[in-house]
C-alpha positions in Angstrom: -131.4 131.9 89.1 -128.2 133.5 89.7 -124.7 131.4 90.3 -122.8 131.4 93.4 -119.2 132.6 93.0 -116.9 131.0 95.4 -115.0 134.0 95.9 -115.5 134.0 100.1 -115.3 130.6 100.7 -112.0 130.6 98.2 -110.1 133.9 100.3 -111.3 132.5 103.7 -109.6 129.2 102.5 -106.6 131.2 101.3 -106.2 133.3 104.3 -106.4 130.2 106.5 -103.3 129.0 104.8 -101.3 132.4 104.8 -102.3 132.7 108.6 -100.8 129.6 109.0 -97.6 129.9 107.3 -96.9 133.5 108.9 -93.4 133.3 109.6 -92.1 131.1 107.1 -88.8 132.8 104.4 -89.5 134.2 101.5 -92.3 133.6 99.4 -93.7 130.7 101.5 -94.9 133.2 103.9 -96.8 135.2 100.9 -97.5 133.1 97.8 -100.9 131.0 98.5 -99.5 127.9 96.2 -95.4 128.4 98.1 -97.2 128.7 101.4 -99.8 125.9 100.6 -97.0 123.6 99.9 -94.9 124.7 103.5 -98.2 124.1 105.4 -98.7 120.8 104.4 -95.1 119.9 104.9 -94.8 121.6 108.3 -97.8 119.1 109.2 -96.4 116.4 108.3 -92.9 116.9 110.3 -95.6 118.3 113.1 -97.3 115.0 113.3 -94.3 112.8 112.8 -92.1 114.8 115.4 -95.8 114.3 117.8 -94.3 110.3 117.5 -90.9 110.7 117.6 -91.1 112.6 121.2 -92.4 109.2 122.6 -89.5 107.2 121.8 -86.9 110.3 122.5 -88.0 110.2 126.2 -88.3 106.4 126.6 -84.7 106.4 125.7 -83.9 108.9 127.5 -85.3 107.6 130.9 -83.9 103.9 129.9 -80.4 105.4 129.7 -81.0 107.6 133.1 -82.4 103.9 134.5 -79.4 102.1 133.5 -76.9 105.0 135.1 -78.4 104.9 138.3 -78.6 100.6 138.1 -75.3 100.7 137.4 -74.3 102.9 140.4 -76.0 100.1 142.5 -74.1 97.2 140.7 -77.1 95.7 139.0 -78.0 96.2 134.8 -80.7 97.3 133.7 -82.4 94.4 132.2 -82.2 92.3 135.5 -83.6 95.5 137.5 -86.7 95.5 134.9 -86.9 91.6 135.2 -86.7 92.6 138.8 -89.1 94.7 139.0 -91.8 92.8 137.1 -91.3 90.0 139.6 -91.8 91.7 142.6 -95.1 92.9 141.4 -94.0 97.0 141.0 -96.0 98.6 138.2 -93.8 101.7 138.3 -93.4 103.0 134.4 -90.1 104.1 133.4 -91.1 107.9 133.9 -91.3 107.3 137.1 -88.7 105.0 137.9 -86.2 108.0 136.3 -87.6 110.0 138.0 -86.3 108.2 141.3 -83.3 107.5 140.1 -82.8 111.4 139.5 -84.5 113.1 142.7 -84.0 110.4 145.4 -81.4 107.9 144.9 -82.3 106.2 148.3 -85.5 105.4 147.3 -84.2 104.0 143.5 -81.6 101.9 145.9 -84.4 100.5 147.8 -86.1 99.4 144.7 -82.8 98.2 143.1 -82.7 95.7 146.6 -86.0 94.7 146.0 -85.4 94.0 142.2 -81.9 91.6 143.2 -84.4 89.8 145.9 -87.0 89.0 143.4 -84.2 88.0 140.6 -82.1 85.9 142.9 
């Protein structure tokens, strides 16, 4: 019986990796073991950066929360505590959202929030 070189399987695994690192300086775009390396790297940054995003936003709508509380003489933690207590499930996408686009409607909530507080 004859033996079964890996030669496909081994260039379709290859090309997979070059396709992938198209792009990339120098050798890491053209030598398989350069570009093998870069691939697996880029992954890893890709799937840490996939977490990272999460917290950049949350922070970023906490500080665009705490502005516009601010503005309505309240802080933010009260406004939150506020919040919970007056039964408002908004998430903080949302609630920056408000703050942002119609600052009536954030001033309304920031009332509510001092009523349920106080």
């Amino acid at each position: 019986m004859a033996r079964i070189k890996g030669a496909v399987v081994t260039r379709k695994r290859r090309k997979k990796v070059l396709k992938r690192a198209k792009g990339y300086f120098g050798a890491k775009s053209k030598l398989f073991r350069t570009a093998k390396q870069a691939v697996m790297k880029s992954g890893q940054y890709a799937y840490i950066g996939r977490k990272q995003k999460k917290r950049f936003f949350r922070r970023l709508w906490i500080s665009r929360i705490s502005a516009a509380c601010k503005l309505n003489n309240i802080n933010y933690s009260t406004f939150m505590n506020g919040l919970k207590k007056a039964n408002i499930g908004l998430n903080r996408k949302a609630i920056s959202e408000l703050a942002i686009n119609s600052p009536d409607a954030f001033k309304s909530l920031c009332e509510k929030a001092k009523k349920a507080v106080a």
